[in-house]
SEMIDO-281570 format. One record per atom (N, C-alpha, C, O): residue number from 1; atom name; chain; x, z, y. Coordinates in steps of 0.001 Angstrom, whole numbers, plus 500000, padded with zeros to 6 digits. Atoms other than C-alpha are relative to their C-alpha. Example, Ala and Ser with C-alpha at 12.3 -4.5 7.8 and 13.67 -1.06 7.14 Angstrom:
% SEMIDO-281570
atom i = 1&at = N&ch = A&xx = 500890&zz = 500000&yy = 498810
atom i = 1&at = CA&ch = A&xx = 512300&zz = 507800&yy = 495500
atom i = 1&at = C&ch = A&xx = 500900&zz = 500000&yy = 501200
atom i = 1&at = O&ch = A&xx = 501936&zz = 500665&yy = 501181
atom i = 2&at = N&ch = A&xx = 499180&zz = 499940&yy = 498810
atom i = 2&at = CA&ch = A&xx = 513670&zz = 507140&yy = 498940
atom i = 2&at = C&ch = A&xx = 499230&zz = 500730&yy = 501090
atom i = 2&at = O&ch = A&xx = 499739&zz = 500899&yy = 502198
END
This chain:
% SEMIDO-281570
atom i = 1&at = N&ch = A&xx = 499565&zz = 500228&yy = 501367
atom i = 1&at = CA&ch = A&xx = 153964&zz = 749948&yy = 298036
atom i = 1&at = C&ch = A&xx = 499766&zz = 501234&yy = 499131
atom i = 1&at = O&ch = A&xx = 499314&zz = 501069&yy = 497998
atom i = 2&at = N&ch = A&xx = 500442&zz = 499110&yy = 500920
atom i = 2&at = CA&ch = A&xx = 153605&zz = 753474&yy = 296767
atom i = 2&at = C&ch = A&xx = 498653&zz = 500601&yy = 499886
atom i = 2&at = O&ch = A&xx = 498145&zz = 501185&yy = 498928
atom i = 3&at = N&ch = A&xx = 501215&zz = 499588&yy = 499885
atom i = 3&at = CA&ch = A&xx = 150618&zz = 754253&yy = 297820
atom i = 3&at = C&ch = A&xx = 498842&zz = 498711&yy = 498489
atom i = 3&at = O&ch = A&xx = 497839&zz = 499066&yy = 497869
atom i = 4&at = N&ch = A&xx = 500277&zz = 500496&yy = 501013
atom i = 4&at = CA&ch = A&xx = 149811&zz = 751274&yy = 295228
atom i = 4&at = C&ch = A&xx = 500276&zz = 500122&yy = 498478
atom i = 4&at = O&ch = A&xx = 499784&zz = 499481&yy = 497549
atom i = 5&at = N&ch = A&xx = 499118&zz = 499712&yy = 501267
atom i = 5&at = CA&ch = A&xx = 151879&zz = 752668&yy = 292434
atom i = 5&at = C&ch = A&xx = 499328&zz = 501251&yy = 499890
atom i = 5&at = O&ch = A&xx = 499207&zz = 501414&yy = 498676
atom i = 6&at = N&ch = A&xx = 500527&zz = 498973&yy = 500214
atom i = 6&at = CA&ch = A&xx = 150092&zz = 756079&yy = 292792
atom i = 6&at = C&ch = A&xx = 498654&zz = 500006&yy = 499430
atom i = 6&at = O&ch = A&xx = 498252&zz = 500691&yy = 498489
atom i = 7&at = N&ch = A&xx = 501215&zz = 500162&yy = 500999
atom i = 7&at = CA&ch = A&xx = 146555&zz = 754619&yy = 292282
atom i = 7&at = C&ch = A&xx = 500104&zz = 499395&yy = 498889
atom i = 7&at = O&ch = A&xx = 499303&zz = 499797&yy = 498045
atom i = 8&at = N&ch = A&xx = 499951&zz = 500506&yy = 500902
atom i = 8&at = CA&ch = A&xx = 147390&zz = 752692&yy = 289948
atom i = 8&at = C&ch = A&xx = 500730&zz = 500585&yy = 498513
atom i = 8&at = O&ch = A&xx = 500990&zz = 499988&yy = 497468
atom i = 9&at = N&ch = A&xx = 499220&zz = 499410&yy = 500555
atom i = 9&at = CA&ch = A&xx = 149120&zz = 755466&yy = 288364
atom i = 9&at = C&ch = A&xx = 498494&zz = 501187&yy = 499321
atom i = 9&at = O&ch = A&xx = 498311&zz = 501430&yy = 498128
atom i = 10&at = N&ch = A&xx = 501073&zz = 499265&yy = 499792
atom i = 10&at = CA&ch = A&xx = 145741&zz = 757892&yy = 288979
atom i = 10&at = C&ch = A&xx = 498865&zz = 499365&yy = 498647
atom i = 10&at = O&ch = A&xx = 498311&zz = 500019&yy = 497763
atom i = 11&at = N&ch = A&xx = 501407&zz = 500986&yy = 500635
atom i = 11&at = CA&ch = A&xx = 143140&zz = 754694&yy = 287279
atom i = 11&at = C&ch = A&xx = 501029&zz = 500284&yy = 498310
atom i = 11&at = O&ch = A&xx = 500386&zz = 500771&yy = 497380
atom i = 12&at = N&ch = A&xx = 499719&zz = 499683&yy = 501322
atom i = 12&at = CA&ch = A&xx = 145976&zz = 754958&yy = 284023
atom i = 12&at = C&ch = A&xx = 499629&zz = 500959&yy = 499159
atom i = 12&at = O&ch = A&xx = 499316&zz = 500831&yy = 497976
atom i = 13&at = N&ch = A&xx = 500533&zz = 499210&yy = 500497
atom i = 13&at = CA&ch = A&xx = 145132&zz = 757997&yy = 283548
atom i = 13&at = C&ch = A&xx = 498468&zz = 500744&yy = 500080
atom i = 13&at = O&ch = A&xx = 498210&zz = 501924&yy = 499843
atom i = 14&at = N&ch = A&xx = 501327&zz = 499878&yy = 500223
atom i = 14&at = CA&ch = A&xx = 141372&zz = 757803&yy = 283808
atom i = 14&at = C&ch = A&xx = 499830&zz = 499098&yy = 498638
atom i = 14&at = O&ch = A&xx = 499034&zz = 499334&yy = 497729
atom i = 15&at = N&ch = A&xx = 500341&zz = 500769&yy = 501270
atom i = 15&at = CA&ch = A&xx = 141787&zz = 755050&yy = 281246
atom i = 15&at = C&ch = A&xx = 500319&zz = 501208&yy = 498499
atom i = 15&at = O&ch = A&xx = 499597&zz = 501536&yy = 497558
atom i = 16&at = N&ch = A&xx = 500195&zz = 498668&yy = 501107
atom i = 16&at = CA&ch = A&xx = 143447&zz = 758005&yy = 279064
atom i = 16&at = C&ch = A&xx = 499389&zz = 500678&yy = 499745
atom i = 16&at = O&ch = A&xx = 499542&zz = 501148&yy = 498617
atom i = 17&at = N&ch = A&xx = 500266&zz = 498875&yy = 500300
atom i = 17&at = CA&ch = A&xx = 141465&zz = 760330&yy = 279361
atom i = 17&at = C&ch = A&xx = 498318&zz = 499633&yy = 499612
atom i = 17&at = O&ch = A&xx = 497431&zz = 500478&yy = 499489
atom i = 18&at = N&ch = A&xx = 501126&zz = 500610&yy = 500405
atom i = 18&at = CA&ch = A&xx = 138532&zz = 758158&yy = 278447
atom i = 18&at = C&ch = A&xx = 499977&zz = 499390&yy = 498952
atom i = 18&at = O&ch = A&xx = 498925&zz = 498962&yy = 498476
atom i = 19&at = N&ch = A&xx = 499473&zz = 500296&yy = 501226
atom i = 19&at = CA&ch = A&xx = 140391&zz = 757072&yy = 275526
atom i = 19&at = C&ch = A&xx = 500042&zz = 501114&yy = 499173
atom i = 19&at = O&ch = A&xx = 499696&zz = 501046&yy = 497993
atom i = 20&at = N&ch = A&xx = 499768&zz = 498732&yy = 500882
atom i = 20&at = CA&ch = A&xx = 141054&zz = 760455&yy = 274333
atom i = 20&at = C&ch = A&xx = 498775&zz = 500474&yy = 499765
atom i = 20&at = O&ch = A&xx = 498567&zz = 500802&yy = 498597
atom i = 21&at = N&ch = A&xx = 501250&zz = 499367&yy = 500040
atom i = 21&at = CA&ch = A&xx = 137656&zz = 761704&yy = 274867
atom i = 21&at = C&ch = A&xx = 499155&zz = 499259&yy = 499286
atom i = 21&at = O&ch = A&xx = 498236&zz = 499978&yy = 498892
atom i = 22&at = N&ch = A&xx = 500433&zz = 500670&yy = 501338
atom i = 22&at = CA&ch = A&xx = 136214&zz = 758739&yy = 272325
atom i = 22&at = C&ch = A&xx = 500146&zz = 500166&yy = 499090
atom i = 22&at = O&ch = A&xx = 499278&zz = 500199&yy = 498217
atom i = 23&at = N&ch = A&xx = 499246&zz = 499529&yy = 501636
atom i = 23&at = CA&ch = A&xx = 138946&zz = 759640&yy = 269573
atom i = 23&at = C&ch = A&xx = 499335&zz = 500861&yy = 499831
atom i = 23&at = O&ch = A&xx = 498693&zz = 500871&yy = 498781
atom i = 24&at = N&ch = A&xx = 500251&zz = 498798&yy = 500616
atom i = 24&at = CA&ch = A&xx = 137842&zz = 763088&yy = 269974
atom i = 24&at = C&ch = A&xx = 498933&zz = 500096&yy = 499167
atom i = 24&at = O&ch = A&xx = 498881&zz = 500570&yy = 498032
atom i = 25&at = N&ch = A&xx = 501934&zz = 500441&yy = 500269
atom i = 25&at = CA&ch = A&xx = 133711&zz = 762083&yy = 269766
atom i = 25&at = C&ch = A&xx = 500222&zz = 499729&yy = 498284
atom i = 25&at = O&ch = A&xx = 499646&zz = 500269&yy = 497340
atom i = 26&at = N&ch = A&xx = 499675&zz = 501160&yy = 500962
atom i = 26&at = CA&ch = A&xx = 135352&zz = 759574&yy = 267099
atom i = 26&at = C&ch = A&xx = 500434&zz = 501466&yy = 498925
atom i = 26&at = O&ch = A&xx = 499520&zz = 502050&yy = 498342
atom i = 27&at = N&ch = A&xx = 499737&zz = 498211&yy = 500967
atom i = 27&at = CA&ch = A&xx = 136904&zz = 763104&yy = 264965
atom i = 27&at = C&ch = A&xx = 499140&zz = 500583&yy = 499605
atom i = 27&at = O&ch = A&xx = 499088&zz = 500909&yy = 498419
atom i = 28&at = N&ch = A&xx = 500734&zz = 498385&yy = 500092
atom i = 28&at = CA&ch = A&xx = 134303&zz = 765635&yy = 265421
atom i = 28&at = C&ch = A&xx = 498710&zz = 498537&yy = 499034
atom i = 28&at = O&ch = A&xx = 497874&zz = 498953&yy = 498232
atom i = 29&at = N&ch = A&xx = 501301&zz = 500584&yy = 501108
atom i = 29&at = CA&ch = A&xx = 131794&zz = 762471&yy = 263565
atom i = 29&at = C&ch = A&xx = 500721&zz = 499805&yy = 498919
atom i = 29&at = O&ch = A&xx = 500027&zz = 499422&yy = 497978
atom i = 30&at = N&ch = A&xx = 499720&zz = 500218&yy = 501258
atom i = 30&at = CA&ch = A&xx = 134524&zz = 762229&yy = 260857
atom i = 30&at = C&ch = A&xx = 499986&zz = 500915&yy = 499370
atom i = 30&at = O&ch = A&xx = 500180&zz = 500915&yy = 498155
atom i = 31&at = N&ch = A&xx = 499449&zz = 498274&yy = 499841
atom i = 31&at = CA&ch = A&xx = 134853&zz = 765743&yy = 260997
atom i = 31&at = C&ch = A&xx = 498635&zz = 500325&yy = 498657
atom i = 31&at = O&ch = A&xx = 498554&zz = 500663&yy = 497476
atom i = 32&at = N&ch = A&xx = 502105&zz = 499973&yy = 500109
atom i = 32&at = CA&ch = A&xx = 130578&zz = 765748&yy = 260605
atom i = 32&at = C&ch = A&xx = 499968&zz = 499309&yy = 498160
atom i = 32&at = O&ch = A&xx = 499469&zz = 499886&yy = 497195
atom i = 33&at = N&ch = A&xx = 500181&zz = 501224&yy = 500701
atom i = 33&at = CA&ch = A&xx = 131015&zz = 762569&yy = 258067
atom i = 33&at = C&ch = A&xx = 500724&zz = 500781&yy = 498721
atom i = 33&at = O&ch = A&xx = 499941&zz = 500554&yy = 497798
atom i = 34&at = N&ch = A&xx = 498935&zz = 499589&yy = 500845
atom i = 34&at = CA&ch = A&xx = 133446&zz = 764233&yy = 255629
atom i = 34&at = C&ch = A&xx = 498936&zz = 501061&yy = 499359
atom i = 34&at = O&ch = A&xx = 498318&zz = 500883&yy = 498309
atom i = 35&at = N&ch = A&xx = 501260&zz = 498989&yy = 500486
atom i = 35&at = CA&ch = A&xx = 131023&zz = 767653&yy = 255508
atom i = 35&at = C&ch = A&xx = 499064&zz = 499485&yy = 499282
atom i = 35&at = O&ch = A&xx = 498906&zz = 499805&yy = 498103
atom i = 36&at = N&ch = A&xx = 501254&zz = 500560&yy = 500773
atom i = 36&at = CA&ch = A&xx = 128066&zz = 765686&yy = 254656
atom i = 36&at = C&ch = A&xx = 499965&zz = 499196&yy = 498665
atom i = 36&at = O&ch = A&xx = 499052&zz = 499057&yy = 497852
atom i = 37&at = N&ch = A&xx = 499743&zz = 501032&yy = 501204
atom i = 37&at = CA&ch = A&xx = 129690&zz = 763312&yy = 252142
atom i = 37&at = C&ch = A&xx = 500163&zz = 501284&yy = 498946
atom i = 37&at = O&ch = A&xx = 499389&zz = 501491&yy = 498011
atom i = 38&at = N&ch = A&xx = 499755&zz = 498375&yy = 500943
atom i = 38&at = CA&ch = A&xx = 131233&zz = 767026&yy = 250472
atom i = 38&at = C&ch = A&xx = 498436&zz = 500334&yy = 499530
atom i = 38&at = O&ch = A&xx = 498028&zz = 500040&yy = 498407
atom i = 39&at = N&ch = A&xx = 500974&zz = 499498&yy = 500396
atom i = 39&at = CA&ch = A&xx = 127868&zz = 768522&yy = 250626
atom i = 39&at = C&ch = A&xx = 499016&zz = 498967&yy = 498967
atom i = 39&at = O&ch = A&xx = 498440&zz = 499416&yy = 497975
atom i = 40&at = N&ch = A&xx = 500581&zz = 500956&yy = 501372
atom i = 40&at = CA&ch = A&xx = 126233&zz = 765148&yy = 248630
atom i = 40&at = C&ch = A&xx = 500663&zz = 499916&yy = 498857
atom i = 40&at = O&ch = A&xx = 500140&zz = 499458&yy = 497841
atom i = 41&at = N&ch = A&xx = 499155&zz = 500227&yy = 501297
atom i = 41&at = CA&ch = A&xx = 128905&zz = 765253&yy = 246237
atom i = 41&at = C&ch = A&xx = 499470&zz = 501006&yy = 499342
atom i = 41&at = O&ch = A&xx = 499075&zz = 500795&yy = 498195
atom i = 42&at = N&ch = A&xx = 500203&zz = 498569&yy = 500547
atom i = 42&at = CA&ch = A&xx = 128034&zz = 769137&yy = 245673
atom i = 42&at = C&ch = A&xx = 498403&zz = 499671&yy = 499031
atom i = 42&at = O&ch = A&xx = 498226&zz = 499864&yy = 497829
atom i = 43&at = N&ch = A&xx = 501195&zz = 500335&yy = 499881
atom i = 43&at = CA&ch = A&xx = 124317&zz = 767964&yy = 245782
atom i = 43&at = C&ch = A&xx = 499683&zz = 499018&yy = 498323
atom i = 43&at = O&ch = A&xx = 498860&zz = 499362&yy = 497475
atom i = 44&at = N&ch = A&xx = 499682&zz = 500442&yy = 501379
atom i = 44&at = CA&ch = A&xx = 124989&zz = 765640&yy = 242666
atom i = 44&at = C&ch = A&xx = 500710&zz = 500432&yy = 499310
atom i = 44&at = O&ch = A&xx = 500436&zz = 499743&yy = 498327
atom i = 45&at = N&ch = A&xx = 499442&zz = 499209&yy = 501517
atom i = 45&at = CA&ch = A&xx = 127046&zz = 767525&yy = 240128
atom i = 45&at = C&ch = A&xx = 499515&zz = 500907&yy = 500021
atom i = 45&at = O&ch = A&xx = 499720&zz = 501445&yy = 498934
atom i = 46&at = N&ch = A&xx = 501220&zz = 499507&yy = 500709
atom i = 46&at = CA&ch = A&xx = 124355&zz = 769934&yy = 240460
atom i = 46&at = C&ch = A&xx = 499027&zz = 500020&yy = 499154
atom i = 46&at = O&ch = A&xx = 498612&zz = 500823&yy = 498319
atom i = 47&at = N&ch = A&xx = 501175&zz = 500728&yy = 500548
atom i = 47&at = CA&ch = A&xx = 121708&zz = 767463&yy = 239692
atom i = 47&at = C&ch = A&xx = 500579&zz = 499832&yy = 498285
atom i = 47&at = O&ch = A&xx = 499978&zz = 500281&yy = 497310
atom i = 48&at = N&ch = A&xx = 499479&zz = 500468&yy = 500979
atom i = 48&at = CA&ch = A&xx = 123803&zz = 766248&yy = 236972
atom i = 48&at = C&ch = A&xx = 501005&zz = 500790&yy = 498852
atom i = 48&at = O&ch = A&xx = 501328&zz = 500392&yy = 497733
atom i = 49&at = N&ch = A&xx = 500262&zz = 498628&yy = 500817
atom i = 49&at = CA&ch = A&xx = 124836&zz = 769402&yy = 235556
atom i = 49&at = C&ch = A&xx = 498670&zz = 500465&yy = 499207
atom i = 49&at = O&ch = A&xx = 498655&zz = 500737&yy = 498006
atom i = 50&at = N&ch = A&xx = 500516&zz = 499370&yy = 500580
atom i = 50&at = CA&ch = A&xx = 121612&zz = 770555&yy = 235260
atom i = 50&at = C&ch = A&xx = 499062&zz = 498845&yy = 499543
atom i = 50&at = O&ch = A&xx = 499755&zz = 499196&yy = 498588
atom i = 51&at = N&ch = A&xx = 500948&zz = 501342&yy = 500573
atom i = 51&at = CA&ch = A&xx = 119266&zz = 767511&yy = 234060
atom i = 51&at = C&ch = A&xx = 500333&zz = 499200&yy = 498971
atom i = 51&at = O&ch = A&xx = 501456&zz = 498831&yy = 499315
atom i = 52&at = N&ch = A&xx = 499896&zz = 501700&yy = 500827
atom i = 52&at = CA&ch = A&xx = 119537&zz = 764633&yy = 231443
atom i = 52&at = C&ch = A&xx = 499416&zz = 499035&yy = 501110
atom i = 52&at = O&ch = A&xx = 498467&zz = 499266&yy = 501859
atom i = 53&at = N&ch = A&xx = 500861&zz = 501281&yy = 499352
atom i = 53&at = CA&ch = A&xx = 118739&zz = 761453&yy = 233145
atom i = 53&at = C&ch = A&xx = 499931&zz = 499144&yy = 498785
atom i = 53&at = O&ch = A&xx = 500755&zz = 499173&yy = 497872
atom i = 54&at = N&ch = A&xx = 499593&zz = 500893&yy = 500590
atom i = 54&at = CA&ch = A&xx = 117811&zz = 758783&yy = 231417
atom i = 54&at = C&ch = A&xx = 498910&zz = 498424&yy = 500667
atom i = 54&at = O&ch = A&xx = 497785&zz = 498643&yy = 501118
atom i = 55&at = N&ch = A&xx = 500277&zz = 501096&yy = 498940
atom i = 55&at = CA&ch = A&xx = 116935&zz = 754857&yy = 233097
atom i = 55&at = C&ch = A&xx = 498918&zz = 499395&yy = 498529
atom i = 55&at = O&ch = A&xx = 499319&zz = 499076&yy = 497410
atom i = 56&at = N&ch = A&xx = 501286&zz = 500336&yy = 500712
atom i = 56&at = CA&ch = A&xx = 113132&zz = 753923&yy = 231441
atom i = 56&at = C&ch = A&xx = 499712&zz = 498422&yy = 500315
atom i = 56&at = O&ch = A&xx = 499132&zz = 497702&yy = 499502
atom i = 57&at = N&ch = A&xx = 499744&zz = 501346&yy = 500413
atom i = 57&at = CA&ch = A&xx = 113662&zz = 750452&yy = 232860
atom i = 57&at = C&ch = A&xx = 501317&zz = 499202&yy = 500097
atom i = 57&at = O&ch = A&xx = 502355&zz = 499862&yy = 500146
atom i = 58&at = N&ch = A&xx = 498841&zz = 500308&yy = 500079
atom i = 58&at = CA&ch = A&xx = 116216&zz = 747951&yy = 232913
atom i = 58&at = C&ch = A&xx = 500763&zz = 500307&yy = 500991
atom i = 58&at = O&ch = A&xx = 500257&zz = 500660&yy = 502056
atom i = 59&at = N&ch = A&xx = 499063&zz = 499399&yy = 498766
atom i = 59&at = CA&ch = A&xx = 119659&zz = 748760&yy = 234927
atom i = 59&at = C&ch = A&xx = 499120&zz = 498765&yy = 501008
atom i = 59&at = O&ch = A&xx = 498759&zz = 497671&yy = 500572
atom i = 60&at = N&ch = A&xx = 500864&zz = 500734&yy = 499028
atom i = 60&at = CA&ch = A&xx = 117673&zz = 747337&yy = 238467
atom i = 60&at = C&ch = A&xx = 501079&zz = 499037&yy = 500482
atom i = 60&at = O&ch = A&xx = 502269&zz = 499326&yy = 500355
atom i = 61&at = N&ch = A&xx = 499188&zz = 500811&yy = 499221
atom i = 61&at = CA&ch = A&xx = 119184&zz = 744498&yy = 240243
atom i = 61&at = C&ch = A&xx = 500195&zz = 500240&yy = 501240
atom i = 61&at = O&ch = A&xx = 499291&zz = 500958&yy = 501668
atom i = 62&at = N&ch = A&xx = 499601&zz = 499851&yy = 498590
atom i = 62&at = CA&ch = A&xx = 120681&zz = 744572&yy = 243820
atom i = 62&at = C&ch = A&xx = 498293&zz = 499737&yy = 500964
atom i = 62&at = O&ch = A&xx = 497279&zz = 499142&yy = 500601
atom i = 63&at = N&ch = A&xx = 501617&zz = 500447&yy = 499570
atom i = 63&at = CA&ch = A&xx = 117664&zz = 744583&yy = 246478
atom i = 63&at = C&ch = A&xx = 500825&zz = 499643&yy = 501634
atom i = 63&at = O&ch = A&xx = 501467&zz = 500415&yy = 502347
atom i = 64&at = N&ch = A&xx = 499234&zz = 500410&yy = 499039
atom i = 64&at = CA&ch = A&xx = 118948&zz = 742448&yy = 249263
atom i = 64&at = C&ch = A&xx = 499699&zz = 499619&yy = 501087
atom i = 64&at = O&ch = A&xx = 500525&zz = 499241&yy = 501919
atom i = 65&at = N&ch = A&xx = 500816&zz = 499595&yy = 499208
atom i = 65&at = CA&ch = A&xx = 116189&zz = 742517&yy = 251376
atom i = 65&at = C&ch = A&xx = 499949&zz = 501038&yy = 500838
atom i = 65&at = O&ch = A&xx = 499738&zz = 500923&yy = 502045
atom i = 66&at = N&ch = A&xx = 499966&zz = 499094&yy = 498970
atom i = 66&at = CA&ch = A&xx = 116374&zz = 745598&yy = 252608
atom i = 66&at = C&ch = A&xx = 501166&zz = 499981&yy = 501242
atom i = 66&at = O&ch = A&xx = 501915&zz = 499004&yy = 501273
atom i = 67&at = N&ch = A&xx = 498942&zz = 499415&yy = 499126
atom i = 67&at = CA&ch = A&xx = 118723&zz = 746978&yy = 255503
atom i = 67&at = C&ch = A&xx = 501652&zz = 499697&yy = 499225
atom i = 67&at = O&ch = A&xx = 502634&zz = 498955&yy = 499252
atom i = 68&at = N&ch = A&xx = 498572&zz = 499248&yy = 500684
atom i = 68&at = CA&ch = A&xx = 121240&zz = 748553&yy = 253421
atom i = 68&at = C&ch = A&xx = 499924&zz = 499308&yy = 498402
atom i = 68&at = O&ch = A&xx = 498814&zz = 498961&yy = 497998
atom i = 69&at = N&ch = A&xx = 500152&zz = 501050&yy = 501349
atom i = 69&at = CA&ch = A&xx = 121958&zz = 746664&yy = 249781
atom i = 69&at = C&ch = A&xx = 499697&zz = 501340&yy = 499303
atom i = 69&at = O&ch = A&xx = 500129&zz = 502381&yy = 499798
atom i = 70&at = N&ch = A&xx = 499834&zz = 499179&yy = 500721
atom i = 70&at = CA&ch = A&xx = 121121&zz = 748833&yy = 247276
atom i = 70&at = C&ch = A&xx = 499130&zz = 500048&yy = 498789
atom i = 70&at = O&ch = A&xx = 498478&zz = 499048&yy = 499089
atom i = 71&at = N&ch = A&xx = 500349&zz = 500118&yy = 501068
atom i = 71&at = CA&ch = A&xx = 119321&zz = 749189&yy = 243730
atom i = 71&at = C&ch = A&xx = 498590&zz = 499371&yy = 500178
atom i = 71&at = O&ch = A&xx = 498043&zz = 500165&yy = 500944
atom i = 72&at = N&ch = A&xx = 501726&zz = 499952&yy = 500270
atom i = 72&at = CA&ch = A&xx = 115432&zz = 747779&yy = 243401
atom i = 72&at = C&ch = A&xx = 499993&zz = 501365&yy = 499396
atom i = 72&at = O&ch = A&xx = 500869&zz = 502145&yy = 499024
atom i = 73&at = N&ch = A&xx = 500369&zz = 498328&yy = 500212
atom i = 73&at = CA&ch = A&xx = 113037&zz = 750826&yy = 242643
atom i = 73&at = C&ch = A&xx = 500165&zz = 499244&yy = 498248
atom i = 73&at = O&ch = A&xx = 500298&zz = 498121&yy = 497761
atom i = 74&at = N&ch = A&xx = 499854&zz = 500202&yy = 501584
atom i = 74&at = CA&ch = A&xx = 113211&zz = 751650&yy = 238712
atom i = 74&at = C&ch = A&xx = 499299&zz = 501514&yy = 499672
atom i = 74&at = O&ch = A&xx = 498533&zz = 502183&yy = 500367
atom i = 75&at = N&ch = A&xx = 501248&zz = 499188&yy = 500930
atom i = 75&at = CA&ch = A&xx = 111703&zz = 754180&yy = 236424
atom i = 75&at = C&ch = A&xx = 501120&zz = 500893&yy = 499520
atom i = 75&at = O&ch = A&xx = 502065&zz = 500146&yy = 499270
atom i = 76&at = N&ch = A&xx = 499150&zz = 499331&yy = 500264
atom i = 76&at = CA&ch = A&xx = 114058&zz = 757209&yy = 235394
atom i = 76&at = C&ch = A&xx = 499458&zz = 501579&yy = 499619
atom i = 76&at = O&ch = A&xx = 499034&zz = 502445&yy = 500384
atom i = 77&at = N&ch = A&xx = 500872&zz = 498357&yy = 500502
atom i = 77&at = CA&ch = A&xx = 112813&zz = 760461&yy = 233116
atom i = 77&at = C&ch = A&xx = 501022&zz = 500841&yy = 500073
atom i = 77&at = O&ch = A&xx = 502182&zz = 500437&yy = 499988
atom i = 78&at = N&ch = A&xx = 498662&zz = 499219&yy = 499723
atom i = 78&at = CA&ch = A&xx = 114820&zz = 763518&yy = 233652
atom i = 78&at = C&ch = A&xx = 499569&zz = 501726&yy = 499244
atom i = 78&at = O&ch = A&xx = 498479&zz = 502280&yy = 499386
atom i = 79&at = N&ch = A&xx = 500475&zz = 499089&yy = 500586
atom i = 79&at = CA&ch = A&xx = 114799&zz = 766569&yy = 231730
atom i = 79&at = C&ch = A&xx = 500941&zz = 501578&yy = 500086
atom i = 79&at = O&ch = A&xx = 502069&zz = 501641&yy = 499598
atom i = 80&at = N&ch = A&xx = 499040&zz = 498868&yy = 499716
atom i = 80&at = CA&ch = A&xx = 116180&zz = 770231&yy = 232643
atom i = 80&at = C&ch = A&xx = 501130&zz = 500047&yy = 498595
atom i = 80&at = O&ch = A&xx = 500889&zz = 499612&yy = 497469
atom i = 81&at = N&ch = A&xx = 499197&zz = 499843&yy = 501475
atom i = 81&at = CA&ch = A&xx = 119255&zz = 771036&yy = 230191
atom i = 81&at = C&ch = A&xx = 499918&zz = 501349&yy = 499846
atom i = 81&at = O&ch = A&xx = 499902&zz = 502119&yy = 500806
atom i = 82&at = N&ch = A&xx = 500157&zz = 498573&yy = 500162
atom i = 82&at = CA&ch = A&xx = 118948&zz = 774264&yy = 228385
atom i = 82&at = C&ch = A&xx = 501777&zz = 500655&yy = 500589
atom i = 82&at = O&ch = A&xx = 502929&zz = 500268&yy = 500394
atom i = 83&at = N&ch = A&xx = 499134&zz = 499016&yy = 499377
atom i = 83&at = CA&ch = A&xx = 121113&zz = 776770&yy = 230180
atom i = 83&at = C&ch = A&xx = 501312&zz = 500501&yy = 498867
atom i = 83&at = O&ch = A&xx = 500984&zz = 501259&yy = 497954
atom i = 84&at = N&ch = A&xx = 499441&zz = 499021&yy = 500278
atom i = 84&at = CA&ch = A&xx = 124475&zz = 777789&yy = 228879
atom i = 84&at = C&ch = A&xx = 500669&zz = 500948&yy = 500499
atom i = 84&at = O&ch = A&xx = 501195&zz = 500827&yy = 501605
atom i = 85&at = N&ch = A&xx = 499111&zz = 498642&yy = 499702
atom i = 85&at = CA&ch = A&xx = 126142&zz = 781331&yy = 228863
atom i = 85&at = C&ch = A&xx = 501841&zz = 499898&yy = 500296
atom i = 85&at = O&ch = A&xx = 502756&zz = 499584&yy = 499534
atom i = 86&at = N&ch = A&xx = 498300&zz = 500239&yy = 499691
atom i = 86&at = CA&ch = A&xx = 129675&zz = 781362&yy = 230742
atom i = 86&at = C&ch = A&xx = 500408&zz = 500938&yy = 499774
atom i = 86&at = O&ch = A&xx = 499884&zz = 502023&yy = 500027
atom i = 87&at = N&ch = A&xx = 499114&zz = 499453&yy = 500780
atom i = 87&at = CA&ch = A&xx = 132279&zz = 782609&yy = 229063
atom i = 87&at = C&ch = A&xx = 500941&zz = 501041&yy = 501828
atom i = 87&at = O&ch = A&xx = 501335&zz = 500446&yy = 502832
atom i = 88&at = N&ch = A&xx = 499622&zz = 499839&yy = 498772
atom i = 88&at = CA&ch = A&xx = 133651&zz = 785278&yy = 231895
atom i = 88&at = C&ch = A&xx = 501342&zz = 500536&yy = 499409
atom i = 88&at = O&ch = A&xx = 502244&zz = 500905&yy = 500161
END
């Protein structure tokens, strides 16, 4: 009888520790996921700091074909903005 209560005690905690070791995997990519989303955010209020955009054809419709949903291609002129002096 205990000798059944011990493995079965042993296999619980293989299930833990195979659980824990997913979350962690599962963390260190939100960890990853979080950085990269930050660094695109940074990546655009650069762009959009320093440029005008402006959309040359109409706003595009959804393209639903592809993979991932996301805009049809479109036409967009962009023009540096003159630099201003910060006030220090």
């Amino acid at each position: 009888m205990l000798a059944g209560f011990f493995s079965m005690t042993v296999e619980r905690e293989e299930r833990v520790d195979n659980f824990c070791a997913r979350n962690i995997s599962l963390l260190a990519r939100c960890k990853v996921f979080v950085r990269r989303a930050r660094q695109i955010k940074t990546i655009w209020s650069l762009l959009l700091r320093s440029f005008e955009f402006e959309l040359l054809d109409p706003f595009p419709e959804p393209d639903y074909d592809s993979l991932v949903v996301g805009p049809k291609p479109c036409r967009v002129r962009y023009r540096r903005r003159a630099l201003q002096a910060q006030a220090a």
